[in-house]
N, C-alpha and C positions, 0 to 999 in steps of 0.2 A: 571605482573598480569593484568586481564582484568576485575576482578571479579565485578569491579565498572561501568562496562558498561551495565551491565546486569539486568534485574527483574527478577531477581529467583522469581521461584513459589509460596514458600515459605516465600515471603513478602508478598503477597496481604493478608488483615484480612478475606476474606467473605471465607467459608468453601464451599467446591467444591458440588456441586448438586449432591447428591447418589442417586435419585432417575436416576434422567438420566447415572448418573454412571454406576449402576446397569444395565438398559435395553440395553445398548450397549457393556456393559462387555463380551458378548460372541463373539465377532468380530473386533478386532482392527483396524479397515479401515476408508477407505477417508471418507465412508459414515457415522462413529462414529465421524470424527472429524466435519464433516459438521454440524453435529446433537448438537454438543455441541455449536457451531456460532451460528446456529441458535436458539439454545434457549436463549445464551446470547443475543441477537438483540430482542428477544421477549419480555424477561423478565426487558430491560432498560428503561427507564422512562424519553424519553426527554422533556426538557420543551422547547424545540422548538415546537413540537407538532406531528402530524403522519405523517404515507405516506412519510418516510424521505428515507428509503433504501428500494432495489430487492433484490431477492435472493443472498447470498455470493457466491461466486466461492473459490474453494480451489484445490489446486494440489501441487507434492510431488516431490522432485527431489531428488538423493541420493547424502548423503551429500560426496561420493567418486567422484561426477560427474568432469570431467576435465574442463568443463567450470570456477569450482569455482577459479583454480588455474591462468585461465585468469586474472580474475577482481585486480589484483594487477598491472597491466598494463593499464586495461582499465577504472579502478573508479579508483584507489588509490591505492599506494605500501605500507600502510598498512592496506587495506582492511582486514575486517577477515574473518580464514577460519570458516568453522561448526566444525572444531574439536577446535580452539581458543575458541570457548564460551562453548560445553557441549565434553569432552572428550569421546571418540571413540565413535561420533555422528553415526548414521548410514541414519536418511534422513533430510532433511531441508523440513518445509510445511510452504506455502504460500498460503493468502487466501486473498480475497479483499472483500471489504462493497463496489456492487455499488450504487450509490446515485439514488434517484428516479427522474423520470420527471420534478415532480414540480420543485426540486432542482436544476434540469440543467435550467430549462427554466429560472430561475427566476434570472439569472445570464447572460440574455438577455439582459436589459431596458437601461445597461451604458455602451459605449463602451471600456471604462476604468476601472471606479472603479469596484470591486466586489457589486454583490446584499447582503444585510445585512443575509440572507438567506442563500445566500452559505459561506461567513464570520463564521456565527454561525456555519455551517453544518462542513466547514471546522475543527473549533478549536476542536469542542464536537469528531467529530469521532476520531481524533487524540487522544482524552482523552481513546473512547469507545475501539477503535482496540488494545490499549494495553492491555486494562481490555481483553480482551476477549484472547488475547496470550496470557498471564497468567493463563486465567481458562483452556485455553486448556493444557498449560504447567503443571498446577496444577492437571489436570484428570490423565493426560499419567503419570506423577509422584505417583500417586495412584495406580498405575498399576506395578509400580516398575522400570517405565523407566523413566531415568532422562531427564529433558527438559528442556528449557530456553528460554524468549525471547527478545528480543533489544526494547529499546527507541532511537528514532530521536534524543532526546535531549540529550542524553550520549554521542552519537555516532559523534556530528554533529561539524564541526568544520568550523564555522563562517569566521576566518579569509581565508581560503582557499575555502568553499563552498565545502567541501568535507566530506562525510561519510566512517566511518570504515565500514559500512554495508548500503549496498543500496537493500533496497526492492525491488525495480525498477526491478533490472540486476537479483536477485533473484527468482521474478516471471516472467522471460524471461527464466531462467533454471529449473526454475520446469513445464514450458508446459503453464502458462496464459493465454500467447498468445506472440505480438509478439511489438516490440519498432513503433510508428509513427513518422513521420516529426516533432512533436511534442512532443518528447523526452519522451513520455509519455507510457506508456502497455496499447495497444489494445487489451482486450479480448473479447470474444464472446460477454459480456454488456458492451461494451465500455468504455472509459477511464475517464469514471467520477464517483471517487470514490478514497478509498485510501486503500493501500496496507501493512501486516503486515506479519512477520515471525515469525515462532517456530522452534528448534533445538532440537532434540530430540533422543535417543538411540532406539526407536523404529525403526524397519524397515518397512517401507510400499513400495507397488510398486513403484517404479515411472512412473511420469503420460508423455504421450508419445508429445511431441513438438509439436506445427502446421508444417506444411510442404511448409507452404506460407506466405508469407505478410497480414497480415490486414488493414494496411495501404495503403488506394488506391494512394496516392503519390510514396509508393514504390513499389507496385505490378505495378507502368507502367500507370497507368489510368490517369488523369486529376483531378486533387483535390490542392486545394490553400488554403480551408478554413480555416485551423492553421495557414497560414501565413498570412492570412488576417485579422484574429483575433486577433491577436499581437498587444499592443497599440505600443508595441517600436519598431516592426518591424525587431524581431530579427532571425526568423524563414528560411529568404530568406536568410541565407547566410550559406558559407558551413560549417563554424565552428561557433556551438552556443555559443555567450558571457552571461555567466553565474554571473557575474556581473552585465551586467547593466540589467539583468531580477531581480538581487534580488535587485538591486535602485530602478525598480519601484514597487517593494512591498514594501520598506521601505516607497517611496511615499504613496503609499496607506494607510501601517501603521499611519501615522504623518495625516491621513486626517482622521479616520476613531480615532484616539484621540484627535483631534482638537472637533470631534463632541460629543465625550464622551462615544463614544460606543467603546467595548473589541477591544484594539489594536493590532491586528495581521499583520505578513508579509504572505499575500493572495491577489490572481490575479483570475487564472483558467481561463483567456478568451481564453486561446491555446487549454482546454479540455472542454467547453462547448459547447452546440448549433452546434457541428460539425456533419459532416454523420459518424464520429466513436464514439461518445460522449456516445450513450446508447446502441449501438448493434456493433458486427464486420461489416463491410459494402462490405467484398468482399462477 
């Protein structure tokens, strides 16, 4: 049984918006579920303050795609498939919040610690991206197709650094965009932002792959800046230790409650301030 890994739709208390229900009801596309992101991002209330996210990006991959029967090899051999969490799934959607400007810059000033800025930005959107796979899981369920979507924290298993479900590999097979030197999804707004999934018995198109690298380290070009942004310097070698990247977010946790402020395991100097940070760069 997996049923514990998941946020049915059907948990969240707040009642799904009919009125946008309603106006998108005669078309069940990418541009109904964008519609729904975006009015959740409209209608949140952070007390960070504005000007926090850009437009969302969203794309569809079919949850029969062969790539998903990879990821048991290449995340984890018990990766799950789209049909493990909502039965005879037919597409998996993945949509990102990129973060705005401010946000990247501002996570400029230390070449180590996180700015307090992307700290908060980090933990809050991690809160919002679920809220908002829920409401979309909760519209398409109004519609009479079942959906469902993952938390990090269900799925996330500490001892190993490994997820039953990786957004990541996820929005590399629904079309995002494409992995950088910086283990990170380059999409057309760059990789500063976070990434969520919905499983769903809807069938939508799916959205067509780039056909090249966004990564100018791997398209061939000259590019260092994620490894040079690295406080540990983990970047320059061929196999990334995923380990001593999550020590030094433990560091950073233990400094960032030494001072009293919300202790998170947060870094982001690999996806900030880079040339792929807020746009694709090839």
């Amino acid at each position: 049984m997996i049923s514990h890994l998941l946020f049915r739709s059907n948990t969240f208390q707040q009642k799904p918006n009919h009125v946008l229900l309603k106006s998108y009801s005669s078309q069940l596309d990418l541009k109904y579920i964008k519609g729904i992101i975006k009015n959740e991002i409209a209608s949140y209330k952070s007390p960070i303050g504005d000007d926090l996210y850009r437009e969302p990006l969203v794309a569809v991959a079919s949850s029969h795609d062969p790539l998903f029967f990879k990821l048991k090899k290449i995340v984890h051999d018990k990766h799950l498939m789209p049909n493990d969490i909502v039965p005879h799934a037919k597409s998996v959607i993945s949509f990102f919040l990129p973060f705005s400007k401010k946000v990247n810059k501002s996570n400029k000033a230390d070449k180590i610690l996180p700015s307090e800025l992307w700290l908060k930005m980090y933990t809050e959107t991690n809160h919002l991206r679920e809220i908002i796979g829920i409401r979309v899981a909760q519209i398409l369920e109004a519609h009479n197709y079942r959906s469902s979507t993952i938390t990090r924290k269900q799925t996330f298993d500490e001892s190993t650094l490994t997820s039953q479900w990786s957004h990541k590999h996820v929005a590399y097979i629904a079309g995002l965009g494409t992995f950088g030197k910086n283990h990170q999804i380059i999409t057309k707004s760059g990789c500063v932002g976070r990434l969520q999934s919905v499983i769903t018995t809807l069938e939508l198109k799916p959205t067509k792959r780039p056909d090249h690298e966004y990564c100018l380290a791997k398209s061939g070009r000259e590019c260092t800046a994620c490894i040079r942004a690295c406080p540990n310097s983990l970047l320059n070698t061929s196999e990334f230790d995923k380990f001593a990247c999550y020590n030094r977010l433990r560091k950073n946790k233990l400094y960032f409650e030494k001072k009293g402020n919300l202790p998170k395991l947060v870094c982001g100097k690999c996806s900030t301030n880079l040339p792929c940070s807020l746009k694709n760069p090839i």
